[in-house]
C-alpha positions as CSV (number, residue, x, y, z in Angstrom):
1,X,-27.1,95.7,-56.8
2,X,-23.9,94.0,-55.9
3,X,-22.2,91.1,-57.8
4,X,-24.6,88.1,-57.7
5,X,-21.7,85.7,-57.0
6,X,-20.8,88.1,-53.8
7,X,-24.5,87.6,-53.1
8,X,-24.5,83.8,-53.3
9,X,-21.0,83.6,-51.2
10,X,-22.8,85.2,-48.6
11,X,-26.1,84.1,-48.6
12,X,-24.3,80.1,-48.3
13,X,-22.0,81.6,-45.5
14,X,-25.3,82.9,-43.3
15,X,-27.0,79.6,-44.4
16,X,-24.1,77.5,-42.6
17,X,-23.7,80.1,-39.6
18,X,-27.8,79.7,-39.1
19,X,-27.6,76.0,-39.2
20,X,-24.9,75.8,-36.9
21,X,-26.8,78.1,-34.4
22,X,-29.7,76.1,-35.1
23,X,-27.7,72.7,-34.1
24,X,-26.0,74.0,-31.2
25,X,-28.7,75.9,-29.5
26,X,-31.9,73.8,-30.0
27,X,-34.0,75.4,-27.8
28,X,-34.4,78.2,-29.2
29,X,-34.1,80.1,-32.9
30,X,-32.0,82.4,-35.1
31,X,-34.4,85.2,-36.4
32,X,-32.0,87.4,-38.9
33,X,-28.2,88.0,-39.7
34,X,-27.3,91.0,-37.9
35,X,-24.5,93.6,-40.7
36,X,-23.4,96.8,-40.5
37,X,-24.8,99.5,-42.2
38,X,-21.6,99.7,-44.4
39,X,-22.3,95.9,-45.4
40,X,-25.6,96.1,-45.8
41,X,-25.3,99.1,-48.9
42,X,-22.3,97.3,-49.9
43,X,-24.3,94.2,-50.4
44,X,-27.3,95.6,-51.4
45,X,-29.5,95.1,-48.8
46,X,-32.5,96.6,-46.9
47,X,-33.2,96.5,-42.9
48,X,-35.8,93.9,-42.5
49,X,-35.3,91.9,-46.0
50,X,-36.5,88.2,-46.0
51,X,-32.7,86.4,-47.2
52,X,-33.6,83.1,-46.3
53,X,-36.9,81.2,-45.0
54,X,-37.6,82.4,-41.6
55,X,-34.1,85.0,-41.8
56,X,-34.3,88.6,-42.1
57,X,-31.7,91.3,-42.6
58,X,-30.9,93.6,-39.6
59,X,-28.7,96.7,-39.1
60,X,-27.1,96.2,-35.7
61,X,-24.3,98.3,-35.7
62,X,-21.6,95.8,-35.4
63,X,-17.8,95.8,-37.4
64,X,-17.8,96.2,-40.9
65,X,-16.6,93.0,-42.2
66,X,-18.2,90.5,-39.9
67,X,-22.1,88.9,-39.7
68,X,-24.1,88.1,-36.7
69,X,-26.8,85.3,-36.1
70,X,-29.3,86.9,-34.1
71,X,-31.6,84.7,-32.2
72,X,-34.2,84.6,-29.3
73,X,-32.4,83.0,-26.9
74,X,-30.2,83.4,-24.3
75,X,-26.1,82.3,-24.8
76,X,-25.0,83.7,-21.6
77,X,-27.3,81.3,-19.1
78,X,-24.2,78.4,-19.1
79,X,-21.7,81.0,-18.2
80,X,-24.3,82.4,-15.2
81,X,-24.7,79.0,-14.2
82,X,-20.9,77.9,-14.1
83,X,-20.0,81.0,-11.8
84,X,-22.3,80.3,-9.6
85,X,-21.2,76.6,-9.0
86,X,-17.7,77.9,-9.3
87,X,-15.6,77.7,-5.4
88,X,-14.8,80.9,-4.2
89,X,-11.0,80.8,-2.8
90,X,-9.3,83.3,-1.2
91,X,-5.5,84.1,-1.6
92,X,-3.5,84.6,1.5
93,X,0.4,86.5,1.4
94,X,2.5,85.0,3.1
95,X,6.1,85.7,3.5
96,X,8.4,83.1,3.8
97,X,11.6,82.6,5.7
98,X,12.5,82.8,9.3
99,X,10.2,85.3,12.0
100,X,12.1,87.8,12.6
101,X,14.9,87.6,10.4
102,X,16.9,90.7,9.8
103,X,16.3,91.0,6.3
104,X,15.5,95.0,5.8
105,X,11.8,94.5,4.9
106,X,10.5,95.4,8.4
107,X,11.9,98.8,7.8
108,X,10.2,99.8,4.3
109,X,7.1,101.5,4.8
110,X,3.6,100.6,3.4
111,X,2.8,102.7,0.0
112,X,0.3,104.4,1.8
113,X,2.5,106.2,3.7
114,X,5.0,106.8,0.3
């Protein structure tokens, strides 16, 4: 088992991280903290543990070093809905100066025919 204050640091750093998820996503729910599986035997933890009410432990394969609130909800709907409103614009080249002008670009070919 590891060192109870280690435990207690972390179980008050996944209590904030839930209740921040919780706050900023009310329509839907965290279910677990998602840990490596290096954290999880550092820590002394087992897939599926109850940490807090409603809060489970999961293996999820991410970095070492770093937590995850998993939830039931979807984050990425606000991005999906701001690219779709977002205006499409295309960029047009143009070159500037005079038509015409004897500037030695007409005579450099495309790369396509490098």
């Amino acid at each position: 088992m590891s060192d109870t204050s280690k435990i207690a640091k972390n179980l008050q750093a996944f209590q904030m991280a839930v209740n921040s998820h919780d706050r900023e996503n009310p329509t839907h729910d965290a279910y677990g903290i998602g840990l490596s599986a290096f954290d999880m035997d550092r820590l002394g933890l087992d897939e599926g543990e109850r940490i807090l009410p409603g809060i489970t432990i999961h293996c999820d394969g991410g970095v070492s070093g770093n937590f995850r609130v998993l939830c039931n909800g979807e984050h990425d709907e606000d991005l999906e809905e701001a690219a779709e409103e977002s205006e499409v614009v295309e960029a047009v080249s143009v070159r500037s100066g005079r038509q015409g002008a004897d500037d030695g670009l007409d005579t450099i070919p495309p790369p396509s025919e490098w």
